[in-house]
N, C-alpha and C positions, 0 to 999 in steps of 0.2 A: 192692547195693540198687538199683544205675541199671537192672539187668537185670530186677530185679522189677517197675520203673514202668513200665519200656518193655512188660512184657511184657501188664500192666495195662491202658495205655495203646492196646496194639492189640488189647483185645477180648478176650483169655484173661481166665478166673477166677482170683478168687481165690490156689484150691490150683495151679493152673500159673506163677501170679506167683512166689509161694512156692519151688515146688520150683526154679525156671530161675534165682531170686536164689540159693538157696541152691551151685545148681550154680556157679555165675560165682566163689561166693566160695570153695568147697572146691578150684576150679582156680585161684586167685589165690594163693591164702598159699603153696605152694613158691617160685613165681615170684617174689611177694613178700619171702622168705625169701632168694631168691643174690641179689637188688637188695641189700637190704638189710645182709648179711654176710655175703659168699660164701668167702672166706674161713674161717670161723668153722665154717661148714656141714662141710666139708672135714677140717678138724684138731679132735679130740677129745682131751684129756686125757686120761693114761692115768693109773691112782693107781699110785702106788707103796709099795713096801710098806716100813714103818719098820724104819729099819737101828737095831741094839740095840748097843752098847758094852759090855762087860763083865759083858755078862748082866744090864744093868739096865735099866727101860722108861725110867730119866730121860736115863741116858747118862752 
């Protein structure tokens, strides 16, 4: 949004406000993203498949 005022701000239209805010923030959310849980980003869950006991789904 800071990027769309500035860009406002120095004389660009409208649609260039627009497109420059929008760019700032489509490059922000990965970077946003390892700040935030980098970790997390890294390690996925894998599903595992349900182990059956005696040939019954309760076990």
């Amino acid at each position: 949004m800071g990027a769309g005022l500035l860009s406002t701000a120095a004389g660009n239209g409208l649609a260039a406000a627009v497109l420059s805010g929008l760019a700032a923030a489509g490059a922000a959310v990965p970077a946003f993203n390892q700040v935030i849980a980098p970790e997390a980003a890294a390690e996925r869950p894998v599903a595992r498949k349900a182990r059956v006991k005696g040939g019954s789904i309760r076990g």
